[in-house]
Backbone as a printed PyTorch tensor [residue, N CA C, xyz], in Angstrom:
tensor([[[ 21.9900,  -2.8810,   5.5340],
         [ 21.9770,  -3.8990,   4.5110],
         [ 22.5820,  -3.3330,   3.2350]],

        [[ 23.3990,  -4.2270,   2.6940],
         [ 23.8820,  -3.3300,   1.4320],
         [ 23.7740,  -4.2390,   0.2300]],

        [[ 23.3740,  -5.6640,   0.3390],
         [ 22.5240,  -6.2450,  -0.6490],
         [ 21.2350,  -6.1340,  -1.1760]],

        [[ 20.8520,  -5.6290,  -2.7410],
         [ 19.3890,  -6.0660,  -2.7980],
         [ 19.0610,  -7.0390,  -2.4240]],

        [[ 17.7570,  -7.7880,  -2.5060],
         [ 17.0610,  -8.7640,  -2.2000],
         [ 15.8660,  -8.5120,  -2.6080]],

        [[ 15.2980,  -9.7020,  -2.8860],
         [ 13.9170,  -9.8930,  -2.9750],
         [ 13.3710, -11.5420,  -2.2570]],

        [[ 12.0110, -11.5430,  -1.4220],
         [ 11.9740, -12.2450,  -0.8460],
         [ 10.5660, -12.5160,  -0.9490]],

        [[  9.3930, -13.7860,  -0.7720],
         [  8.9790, -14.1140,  -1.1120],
         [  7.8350, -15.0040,   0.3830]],

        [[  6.9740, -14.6800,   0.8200],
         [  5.9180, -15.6300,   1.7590],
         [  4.8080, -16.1040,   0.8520]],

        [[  5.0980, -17.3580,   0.6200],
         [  3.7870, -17.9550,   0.0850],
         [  4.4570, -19.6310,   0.0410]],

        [[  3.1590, -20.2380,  -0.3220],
         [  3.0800, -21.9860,  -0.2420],
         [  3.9420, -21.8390,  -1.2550]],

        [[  5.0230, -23.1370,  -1.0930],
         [  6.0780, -23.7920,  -1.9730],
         [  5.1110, -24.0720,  -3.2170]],

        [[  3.7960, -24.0510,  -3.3140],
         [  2.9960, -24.5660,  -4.8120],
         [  2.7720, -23.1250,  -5.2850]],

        [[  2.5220, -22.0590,  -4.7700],
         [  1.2950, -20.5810,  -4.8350],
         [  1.9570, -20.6100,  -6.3250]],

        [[  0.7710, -20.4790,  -7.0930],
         [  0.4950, -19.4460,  -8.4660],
         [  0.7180, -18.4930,  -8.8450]],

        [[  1.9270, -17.8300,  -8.9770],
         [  2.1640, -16.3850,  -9.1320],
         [  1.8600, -15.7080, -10.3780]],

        [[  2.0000, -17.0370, -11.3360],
         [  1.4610, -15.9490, -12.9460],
         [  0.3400, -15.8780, -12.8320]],

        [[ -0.8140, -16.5950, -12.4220],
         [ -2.3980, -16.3540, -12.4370],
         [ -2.4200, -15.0220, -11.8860]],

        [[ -2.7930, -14.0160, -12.7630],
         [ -3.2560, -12.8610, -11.9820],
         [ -3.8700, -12.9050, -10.7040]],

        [[ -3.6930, -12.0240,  -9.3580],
         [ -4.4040, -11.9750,  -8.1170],
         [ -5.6780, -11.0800,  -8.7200]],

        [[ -6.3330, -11.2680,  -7.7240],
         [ -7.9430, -10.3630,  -8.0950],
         [ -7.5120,  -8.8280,  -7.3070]],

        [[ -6.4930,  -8.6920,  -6.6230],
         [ -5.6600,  -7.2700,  -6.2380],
         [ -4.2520,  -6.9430,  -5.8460]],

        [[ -3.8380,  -6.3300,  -6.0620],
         [ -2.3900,  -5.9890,  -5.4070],
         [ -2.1480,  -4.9080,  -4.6760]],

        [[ -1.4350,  -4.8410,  -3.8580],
         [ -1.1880,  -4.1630,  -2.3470],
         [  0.1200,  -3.7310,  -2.6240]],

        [[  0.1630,  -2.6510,  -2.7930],
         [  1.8480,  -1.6880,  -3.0640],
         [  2.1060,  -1.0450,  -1.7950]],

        [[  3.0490,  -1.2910,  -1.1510],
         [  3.8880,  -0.7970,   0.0980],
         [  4.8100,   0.1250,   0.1580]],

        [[  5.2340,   0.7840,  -0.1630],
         [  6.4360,   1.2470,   0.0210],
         [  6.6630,   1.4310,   1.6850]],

        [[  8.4400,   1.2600,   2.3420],
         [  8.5110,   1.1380,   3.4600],
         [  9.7710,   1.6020,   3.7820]],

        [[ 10.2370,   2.0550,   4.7290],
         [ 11.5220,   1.9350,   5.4610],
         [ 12.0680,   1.1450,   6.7950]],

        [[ 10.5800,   0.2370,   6.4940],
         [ 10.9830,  -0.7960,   8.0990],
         [ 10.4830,  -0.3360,   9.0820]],

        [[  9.3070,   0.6440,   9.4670],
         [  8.8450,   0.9240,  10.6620],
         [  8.4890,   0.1610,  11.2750]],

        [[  8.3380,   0.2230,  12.6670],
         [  7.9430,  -0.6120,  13.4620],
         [  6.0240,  -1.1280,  12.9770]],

        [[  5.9140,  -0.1090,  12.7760],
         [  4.0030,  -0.2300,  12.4000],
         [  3.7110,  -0.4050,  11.3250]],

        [[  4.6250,  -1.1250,  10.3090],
         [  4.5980,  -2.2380,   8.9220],
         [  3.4950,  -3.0730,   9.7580]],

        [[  3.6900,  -3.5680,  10.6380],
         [  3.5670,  -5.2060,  11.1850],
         [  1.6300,  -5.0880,  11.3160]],

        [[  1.2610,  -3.4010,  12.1270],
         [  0.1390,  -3.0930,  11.6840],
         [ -0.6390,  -3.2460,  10.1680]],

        [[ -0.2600,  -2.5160,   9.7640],
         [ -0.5560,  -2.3390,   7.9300],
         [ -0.4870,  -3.6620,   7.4850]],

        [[  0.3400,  -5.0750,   7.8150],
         [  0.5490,  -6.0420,   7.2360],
         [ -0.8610,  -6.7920,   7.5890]],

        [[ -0.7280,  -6.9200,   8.9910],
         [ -2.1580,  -7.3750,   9.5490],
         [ -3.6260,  -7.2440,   8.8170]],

        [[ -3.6510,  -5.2760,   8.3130],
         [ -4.9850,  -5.2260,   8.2150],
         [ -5.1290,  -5.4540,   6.8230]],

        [[ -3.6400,  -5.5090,   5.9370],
         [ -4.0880,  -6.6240,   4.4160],
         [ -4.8240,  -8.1290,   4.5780]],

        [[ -4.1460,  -8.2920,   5.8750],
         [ -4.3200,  -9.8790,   6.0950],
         [ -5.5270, -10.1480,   6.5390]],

        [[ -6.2590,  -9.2450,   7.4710],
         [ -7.9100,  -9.2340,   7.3680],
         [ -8.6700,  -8.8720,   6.6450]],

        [[ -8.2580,  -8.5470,   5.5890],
         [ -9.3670,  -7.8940,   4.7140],
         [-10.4250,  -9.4110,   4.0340]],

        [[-11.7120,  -9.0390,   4.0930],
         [-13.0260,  -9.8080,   3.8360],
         [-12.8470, -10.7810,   2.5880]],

        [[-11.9310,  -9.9650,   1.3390],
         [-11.9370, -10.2420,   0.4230],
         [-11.6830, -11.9860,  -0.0150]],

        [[-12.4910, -13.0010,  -0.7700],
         [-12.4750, -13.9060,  -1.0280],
         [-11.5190, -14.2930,  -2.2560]],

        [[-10.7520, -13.2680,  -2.3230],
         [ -9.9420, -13.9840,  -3.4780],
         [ -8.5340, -13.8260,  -3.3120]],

        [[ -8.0560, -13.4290,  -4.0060],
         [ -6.2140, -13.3880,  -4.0000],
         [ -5.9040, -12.7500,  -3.9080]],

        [[ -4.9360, -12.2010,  -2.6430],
         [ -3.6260, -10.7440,  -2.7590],
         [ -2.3680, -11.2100,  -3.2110]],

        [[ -1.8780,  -9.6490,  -3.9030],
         [ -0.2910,  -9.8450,  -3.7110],
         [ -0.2870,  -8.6170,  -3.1110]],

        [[  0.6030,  -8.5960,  -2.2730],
         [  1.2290,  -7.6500,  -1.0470],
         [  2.7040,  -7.7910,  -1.7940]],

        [[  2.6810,  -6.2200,  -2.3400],
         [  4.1780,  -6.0250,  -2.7730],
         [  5.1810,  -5.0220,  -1.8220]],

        [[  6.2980,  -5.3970,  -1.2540],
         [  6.1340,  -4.2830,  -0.4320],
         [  8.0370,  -4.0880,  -0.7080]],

        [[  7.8780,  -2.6070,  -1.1690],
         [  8.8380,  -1.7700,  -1.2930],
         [  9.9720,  -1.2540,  -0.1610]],

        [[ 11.2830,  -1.5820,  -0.5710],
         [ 11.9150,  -1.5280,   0.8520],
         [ 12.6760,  -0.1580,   0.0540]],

        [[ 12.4560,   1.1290,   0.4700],
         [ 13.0360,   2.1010,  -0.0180],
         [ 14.7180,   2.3690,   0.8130]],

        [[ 14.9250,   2.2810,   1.8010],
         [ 15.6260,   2.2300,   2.9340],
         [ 15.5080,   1.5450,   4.1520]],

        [[ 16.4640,   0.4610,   4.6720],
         [ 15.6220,  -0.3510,   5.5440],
         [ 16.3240,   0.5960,   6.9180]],

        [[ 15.4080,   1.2150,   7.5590],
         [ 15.7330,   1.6570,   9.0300],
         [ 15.4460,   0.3990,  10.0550]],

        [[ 14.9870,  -0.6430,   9.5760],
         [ 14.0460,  -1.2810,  10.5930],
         [ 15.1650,  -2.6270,  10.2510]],

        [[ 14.3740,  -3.7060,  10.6940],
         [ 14.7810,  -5.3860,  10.3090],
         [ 13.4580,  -6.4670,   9.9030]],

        [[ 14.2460,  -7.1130,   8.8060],
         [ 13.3680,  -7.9800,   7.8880],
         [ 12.1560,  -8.5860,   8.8970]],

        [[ 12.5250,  -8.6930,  10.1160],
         [ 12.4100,  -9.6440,  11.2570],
         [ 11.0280,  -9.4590,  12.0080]],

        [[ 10.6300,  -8.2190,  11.5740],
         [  8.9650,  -7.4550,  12.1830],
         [  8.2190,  -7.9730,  10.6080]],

        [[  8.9870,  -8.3460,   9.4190],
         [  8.2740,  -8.4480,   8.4650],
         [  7.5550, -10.4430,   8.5330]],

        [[  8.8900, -10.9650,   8.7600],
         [  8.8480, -11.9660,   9.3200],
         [  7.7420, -12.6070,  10.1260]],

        [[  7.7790, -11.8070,  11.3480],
         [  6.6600, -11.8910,  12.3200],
         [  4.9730, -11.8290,  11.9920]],

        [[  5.3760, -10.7030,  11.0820],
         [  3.7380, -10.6840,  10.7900],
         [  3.2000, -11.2850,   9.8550]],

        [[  4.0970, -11.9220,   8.9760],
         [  3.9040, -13.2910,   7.9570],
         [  3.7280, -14.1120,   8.3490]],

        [[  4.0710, -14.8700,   9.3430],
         [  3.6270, -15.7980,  10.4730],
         [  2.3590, -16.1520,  10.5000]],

        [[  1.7230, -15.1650,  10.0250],
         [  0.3700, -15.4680,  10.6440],
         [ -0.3420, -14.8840,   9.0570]],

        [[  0.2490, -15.0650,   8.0600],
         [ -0.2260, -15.0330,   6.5830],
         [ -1.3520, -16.1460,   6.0600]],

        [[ -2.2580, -15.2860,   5.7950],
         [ -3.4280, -16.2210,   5.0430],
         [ -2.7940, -16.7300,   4.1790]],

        [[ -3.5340, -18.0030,   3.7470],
         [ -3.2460, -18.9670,   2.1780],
         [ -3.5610, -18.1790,   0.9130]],

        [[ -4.5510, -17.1940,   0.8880],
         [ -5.4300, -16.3470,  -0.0390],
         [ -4.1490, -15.2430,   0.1290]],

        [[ -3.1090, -15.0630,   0.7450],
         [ -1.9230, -13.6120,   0.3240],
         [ -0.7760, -14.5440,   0.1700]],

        [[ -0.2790, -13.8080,  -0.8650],
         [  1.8660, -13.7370,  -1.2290],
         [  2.0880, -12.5170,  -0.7670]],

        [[  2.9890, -12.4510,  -0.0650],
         [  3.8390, -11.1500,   0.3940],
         [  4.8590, -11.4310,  -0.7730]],

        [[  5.4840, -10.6230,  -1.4210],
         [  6.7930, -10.4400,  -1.5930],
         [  7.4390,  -8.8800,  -1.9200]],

        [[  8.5490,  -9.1170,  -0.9960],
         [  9.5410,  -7.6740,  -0.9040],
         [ 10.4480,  -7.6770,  -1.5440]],

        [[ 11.1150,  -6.2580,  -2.3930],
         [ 12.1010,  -5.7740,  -2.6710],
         [ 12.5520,  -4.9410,  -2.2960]],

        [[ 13.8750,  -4.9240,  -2.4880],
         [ 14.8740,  -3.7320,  -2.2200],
         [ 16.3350,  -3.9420,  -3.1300]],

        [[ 16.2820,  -2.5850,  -3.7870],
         [ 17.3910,  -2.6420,  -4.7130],
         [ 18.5100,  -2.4490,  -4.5420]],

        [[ 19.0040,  -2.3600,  -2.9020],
         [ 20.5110,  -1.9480,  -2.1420],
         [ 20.6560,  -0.7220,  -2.1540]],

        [[ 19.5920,   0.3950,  -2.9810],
         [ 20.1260,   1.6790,  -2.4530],
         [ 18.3700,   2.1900,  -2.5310]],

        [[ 18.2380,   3.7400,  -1.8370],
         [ 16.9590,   4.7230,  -1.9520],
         [ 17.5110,   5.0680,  -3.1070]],

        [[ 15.5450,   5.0630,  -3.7440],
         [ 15.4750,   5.5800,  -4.6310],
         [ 14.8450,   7.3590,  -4.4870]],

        [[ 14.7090,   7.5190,  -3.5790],
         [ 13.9610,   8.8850,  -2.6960],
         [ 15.3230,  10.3370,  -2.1520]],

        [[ 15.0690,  11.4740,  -3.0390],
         [ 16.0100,  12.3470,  -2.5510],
         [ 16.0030,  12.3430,  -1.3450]],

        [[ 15.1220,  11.9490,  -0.3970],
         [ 15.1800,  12.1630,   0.8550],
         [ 16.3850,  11.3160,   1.6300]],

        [[ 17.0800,  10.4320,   1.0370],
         [ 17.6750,   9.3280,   1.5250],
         [ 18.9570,   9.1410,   0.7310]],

        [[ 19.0750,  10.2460,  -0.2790],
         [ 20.2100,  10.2620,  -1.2670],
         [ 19.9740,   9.9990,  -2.4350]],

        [[ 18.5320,   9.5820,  -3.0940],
         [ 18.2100,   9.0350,  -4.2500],
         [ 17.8280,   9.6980,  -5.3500]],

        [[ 17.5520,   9.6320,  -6.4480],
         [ 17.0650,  10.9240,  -7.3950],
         [ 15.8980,  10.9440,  -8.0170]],

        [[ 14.9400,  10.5140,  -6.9820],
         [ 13.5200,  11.1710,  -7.1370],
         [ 12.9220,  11.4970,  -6.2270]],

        [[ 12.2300,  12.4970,  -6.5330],
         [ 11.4730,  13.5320,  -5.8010],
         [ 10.5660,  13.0410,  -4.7430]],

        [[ 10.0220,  11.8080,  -4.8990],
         [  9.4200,  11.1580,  -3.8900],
         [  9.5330,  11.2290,  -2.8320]],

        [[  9.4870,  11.1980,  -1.7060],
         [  9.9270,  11.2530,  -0.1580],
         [  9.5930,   9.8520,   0.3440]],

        [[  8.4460,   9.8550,  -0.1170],
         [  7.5640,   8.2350,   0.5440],
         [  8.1180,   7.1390,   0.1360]],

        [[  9.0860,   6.9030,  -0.6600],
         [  9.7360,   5.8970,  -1.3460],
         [  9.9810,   5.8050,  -2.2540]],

        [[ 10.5840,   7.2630,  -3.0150],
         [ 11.2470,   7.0350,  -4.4440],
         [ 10.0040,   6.7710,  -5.2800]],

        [[ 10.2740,   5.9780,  -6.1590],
         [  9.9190,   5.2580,  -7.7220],
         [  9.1830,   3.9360,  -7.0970]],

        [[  9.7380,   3.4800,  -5.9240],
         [  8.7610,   2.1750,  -5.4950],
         [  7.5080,   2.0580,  -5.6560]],

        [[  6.9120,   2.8030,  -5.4840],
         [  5.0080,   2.7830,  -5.3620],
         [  5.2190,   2.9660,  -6.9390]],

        [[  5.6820,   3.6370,  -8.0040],
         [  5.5570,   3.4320,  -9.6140],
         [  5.8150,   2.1190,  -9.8430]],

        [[  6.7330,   1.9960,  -9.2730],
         [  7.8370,   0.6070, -10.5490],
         [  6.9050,  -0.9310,  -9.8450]],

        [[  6.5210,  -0.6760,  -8.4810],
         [  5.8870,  -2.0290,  -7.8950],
         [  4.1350,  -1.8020,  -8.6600]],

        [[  3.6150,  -0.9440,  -9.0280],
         [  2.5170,  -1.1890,  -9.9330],
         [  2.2100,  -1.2930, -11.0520]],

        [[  3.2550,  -1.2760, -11.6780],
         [  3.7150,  -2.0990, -12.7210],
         [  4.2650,  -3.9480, -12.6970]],

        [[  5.0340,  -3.9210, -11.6160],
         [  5.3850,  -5.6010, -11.1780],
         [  4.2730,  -6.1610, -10.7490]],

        [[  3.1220,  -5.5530, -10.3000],
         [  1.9130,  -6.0220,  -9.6430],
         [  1.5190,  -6.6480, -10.6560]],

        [[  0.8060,  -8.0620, -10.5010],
         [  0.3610,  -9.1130, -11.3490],
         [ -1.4410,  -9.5000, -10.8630]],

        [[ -1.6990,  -7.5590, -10.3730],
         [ -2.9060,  -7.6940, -10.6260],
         [ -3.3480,  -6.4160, -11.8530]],

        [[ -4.6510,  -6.5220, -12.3950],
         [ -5.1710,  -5.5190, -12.7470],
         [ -5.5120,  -4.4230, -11.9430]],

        [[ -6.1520,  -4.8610, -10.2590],
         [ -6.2840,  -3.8040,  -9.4570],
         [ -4.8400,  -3.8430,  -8.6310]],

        [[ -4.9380,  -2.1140,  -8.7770],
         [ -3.9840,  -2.1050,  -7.2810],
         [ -4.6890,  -1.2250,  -6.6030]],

        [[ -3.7110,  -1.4390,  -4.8580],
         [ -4.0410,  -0.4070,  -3.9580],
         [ -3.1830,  -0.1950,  -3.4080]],

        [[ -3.2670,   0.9100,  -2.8850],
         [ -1.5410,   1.3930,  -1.8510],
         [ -1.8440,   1.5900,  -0.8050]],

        [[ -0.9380,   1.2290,   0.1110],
         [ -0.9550,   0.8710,   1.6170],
         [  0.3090,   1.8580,   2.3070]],

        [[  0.4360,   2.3950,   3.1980],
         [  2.1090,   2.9500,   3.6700],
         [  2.0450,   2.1000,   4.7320]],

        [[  3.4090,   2.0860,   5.1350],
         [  3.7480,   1.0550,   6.7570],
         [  3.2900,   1.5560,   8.2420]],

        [[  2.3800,   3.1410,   8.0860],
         [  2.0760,   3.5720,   8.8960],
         [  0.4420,   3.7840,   8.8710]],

        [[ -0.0370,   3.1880,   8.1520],
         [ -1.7790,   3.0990,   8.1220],
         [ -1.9490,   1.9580,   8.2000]],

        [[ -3.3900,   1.6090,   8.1170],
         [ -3.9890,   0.4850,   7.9720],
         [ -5.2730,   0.5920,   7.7940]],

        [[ -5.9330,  -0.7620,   7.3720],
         [ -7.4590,  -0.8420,   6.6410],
         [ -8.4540,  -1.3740,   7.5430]],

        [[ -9.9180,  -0.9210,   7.0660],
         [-10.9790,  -1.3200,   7.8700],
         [-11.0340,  -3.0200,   7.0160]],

        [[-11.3530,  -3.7990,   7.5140],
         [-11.7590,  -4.9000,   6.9850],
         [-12.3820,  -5.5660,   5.8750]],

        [[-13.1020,  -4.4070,   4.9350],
         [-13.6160,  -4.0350,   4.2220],
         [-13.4480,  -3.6350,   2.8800]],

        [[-12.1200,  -3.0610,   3.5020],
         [-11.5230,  -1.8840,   2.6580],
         [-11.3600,  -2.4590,   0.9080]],

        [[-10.4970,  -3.5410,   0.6540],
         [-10.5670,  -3.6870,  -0.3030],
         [-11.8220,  -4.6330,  -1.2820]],

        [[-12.6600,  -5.0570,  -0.3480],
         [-13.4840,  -5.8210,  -1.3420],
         [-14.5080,  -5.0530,  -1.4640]],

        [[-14.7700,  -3.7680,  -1.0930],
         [-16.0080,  -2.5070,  -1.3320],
         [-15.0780,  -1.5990,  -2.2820]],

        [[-13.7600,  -1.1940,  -2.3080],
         [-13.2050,  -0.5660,  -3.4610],
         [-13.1430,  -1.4180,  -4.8370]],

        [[-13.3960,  -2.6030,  -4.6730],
         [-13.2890,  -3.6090,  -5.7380],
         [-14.9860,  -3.4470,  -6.5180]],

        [[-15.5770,  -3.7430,  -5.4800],
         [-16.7760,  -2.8890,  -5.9560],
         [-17.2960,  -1.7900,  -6.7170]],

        [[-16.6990,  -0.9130,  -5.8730],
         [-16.8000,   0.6510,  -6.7150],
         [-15.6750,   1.0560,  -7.7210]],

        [[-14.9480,   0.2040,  -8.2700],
         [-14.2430,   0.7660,  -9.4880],
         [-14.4040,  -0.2700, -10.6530]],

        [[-15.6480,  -1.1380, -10.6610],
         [-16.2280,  -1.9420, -11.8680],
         [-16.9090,  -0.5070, -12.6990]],

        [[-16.1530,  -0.4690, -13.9200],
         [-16.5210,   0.0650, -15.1650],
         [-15.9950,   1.4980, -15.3530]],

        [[-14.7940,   1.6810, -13.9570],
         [-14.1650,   3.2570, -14.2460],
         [-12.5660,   2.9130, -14.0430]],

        [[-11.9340,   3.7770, -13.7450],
         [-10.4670,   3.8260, -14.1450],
         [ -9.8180,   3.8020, -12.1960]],

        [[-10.6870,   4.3880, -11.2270],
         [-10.2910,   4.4160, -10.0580],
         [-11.5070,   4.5080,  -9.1250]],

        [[-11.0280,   3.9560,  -8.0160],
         [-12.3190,   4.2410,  -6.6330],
         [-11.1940,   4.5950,  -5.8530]],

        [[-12.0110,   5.2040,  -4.7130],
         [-11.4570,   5.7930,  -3.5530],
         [-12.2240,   5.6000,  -2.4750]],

        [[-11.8580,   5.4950,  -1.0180],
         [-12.7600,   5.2130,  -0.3750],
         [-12.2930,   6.6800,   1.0480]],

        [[-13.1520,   7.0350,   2.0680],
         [-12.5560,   8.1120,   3.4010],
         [-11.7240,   7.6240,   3.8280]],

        [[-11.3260,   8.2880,   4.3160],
         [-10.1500,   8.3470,   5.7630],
         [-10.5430,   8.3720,   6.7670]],

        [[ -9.9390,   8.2410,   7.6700],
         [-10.2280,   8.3700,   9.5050],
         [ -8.9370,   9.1490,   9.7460]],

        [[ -9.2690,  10.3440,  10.4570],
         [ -8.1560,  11.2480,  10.9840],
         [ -8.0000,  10.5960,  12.4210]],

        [[ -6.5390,  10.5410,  12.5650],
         [ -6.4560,   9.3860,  14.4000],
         [ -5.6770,  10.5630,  14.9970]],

        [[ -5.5410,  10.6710,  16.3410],
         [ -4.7960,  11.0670,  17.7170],
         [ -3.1060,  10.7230,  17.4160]],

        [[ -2.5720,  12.1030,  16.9660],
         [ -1.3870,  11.7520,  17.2040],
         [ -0.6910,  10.9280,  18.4930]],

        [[  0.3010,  10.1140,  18.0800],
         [  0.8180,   9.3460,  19.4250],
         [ -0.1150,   8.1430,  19.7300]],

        [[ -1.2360,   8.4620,  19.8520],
         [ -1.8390,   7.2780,  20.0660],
         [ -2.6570,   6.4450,  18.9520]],

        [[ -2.4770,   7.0630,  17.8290],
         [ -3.3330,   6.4470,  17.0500],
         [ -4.6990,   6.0990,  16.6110]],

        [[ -5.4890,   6.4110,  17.6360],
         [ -7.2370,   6.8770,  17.9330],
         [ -7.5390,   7.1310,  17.3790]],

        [[ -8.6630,   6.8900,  16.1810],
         [ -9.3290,   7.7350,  15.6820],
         [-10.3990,   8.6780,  16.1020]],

        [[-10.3040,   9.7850,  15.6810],
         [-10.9640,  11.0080,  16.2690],
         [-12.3880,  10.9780,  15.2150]],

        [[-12.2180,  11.0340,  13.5110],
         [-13.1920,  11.3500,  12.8530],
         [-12.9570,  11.1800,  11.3280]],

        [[-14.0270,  11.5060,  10.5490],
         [-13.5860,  10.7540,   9.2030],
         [-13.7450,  12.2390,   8.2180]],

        [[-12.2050,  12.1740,   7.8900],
         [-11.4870,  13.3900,   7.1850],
         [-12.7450,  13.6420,   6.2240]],

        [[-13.0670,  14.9360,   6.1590],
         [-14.6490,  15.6750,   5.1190],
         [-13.8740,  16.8540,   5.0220]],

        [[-12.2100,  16.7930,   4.9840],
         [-12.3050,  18.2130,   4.6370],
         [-10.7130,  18.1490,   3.2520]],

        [[ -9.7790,  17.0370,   3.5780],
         [ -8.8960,  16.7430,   2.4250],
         [ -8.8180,  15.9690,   1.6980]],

        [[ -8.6770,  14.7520,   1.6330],
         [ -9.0560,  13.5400,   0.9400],
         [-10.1320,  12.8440,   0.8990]],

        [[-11.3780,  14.2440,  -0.0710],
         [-12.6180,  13.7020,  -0.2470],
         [-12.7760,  13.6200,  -1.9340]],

        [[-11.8440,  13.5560,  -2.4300],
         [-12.0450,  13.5440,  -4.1680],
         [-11.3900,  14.9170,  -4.9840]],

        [[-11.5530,  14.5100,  -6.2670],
         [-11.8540,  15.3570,  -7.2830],
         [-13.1940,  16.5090,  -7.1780]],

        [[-12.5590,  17.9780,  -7.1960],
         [-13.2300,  19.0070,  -7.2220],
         [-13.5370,  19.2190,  -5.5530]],

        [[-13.1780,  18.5030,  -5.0000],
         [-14.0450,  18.7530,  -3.0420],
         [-12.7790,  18.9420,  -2.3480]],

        [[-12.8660,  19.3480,  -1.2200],
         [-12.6300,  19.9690,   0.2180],
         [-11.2100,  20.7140,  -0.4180]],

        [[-10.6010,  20.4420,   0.4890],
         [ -9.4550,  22.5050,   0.8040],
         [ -8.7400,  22.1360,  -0.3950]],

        [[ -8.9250,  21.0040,  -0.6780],
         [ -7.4520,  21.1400,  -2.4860],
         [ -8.4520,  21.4550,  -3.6740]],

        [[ -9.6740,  21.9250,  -3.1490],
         [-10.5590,  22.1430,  -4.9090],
         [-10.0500,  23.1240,  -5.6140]],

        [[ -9.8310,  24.4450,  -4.6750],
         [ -9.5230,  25.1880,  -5.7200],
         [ -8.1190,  25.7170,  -5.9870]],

        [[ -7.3500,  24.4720,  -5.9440],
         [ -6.0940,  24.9870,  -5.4690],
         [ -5.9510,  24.4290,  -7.6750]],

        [[ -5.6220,  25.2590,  -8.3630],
         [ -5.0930,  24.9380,  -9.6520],
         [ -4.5890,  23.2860,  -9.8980]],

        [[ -3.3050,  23.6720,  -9.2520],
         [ -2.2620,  22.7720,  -9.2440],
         [ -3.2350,  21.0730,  -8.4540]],

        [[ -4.0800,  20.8820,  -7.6680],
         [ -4.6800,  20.0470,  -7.3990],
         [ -5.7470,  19.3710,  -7.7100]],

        [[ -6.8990,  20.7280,  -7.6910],
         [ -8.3390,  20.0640,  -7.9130],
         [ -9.1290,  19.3370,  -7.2730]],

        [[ -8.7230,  19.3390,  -5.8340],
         [ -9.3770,  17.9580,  -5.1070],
         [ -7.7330,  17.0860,  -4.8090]],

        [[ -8.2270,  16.3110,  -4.1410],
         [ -7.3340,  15.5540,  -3.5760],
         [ -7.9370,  13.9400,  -3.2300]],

        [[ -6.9610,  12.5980,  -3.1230],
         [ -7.3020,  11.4240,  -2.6280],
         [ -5.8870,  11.2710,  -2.2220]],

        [[ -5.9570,  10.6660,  -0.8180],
         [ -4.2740,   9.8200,  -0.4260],
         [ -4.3860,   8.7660,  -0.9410]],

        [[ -3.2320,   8.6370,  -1.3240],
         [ -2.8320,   7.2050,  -1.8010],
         [ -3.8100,   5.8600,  -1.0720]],

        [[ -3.4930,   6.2240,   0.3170],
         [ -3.6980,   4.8040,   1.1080],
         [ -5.3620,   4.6610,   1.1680]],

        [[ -6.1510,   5.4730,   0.5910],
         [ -7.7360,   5.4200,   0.2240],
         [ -8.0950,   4.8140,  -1.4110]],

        [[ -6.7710,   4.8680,  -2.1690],
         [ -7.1000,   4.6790,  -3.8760],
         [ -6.8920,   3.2420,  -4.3660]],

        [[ -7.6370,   2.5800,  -4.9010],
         [ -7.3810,   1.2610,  -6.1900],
         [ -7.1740,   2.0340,  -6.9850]],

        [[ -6.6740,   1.7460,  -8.3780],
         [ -6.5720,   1.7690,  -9.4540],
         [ -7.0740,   0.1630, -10.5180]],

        [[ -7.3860,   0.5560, -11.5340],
         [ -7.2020,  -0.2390, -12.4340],
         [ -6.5770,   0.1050, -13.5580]],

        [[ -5.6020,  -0.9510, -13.2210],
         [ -4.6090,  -0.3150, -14.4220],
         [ -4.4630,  -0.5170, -15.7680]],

        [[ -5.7720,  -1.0690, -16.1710],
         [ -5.5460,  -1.6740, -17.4340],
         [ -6.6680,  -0.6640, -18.2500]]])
């Protein structure tokens, strides 16, 4: 593809300036297992409004798995994707350091037209839960985080729930690393960005 684009799933009426009660930052290159990750935004418990922003850093894949799994988009989510016609990620020719997608996961939480965000990659996905218990736990602080599940390479299985890297600030193998202090992955963190 060598056009940007930006593209848009929601009702011909949906509300886009009303703030959502969360936003969902993607960054992607089109994997096949977007279509996963899209799904488990789309189950999540939560009774109020998503925006699912999802970052096209390099498309390896086709719009067409994105397509598919919009299909089956709640009334309560807007998907909408960008892509600026080139990576923004040295990994891909671009000039930031990022690997995971450039500047996308920055510049889309800022476009997010919620106060909360959360980040998602095209290769995870959420317990059902996930965001209306982090919505919970970050009333009156700056961030929540919630565990991980370490899965079976190849197959995806989960084996057990990570207690040894992405358990916080000051805990497991990144505490005493200077430069870290603890650790959270992205795909466990809200923010509130205000």
């Amino acid at each position: 593809m060598a056009a940007s684009y930006l593209r848009s799933y929601c009702e011909a009426d949906a509300d886009l300036q009303t703030p959502f009660d969360v936003a969902v930052v993607m960054p992607t290159t089109l994997r096949a297992t977007i279509g996963d990750a899209i799904a488990s935004v789309f189950a999540q418990d939560l009774q109020g409004r998503v925006q699912l922003l999802i970052g096209v850093d390099r498309p390896e894949g086709s719009l067409e798995i994105i397509d598919a799994a919009c299909a089956s988009r709640p009334s309560n989510c807007v998907v909408q994707i960008y892509y600026p016609g080139y990576s923004t990620s040295v990994r891909h020719g671009g000039l930031h350091p990022a690997r995971d997608g450039g500047v996308l996961r920055c510049v889309l939480s800022y476009l997010a037209n919620s106060r909360h965000v959360a980040y998602l990659d095209d290769d995870n996905w959420w317990a059902p839960d996930h965001l209306s218990s982090l919505l919970a736990a970050v009333q009156g602080v700056d961030w929540a985080y919630s565990l991980r599940w370490l899965l079976r390479p190849g197959t995806r299985q989960p084996i057990c729930i990570d207690a040894w890297e992405s358990v916080g600030p000051g805990r497991g193998h990144y505490a005493s690393n200077p430069r870290f202090g603890g650790w959270v992955d992205p795909n466990s963190l809200l923010i509130d960005k205000v």
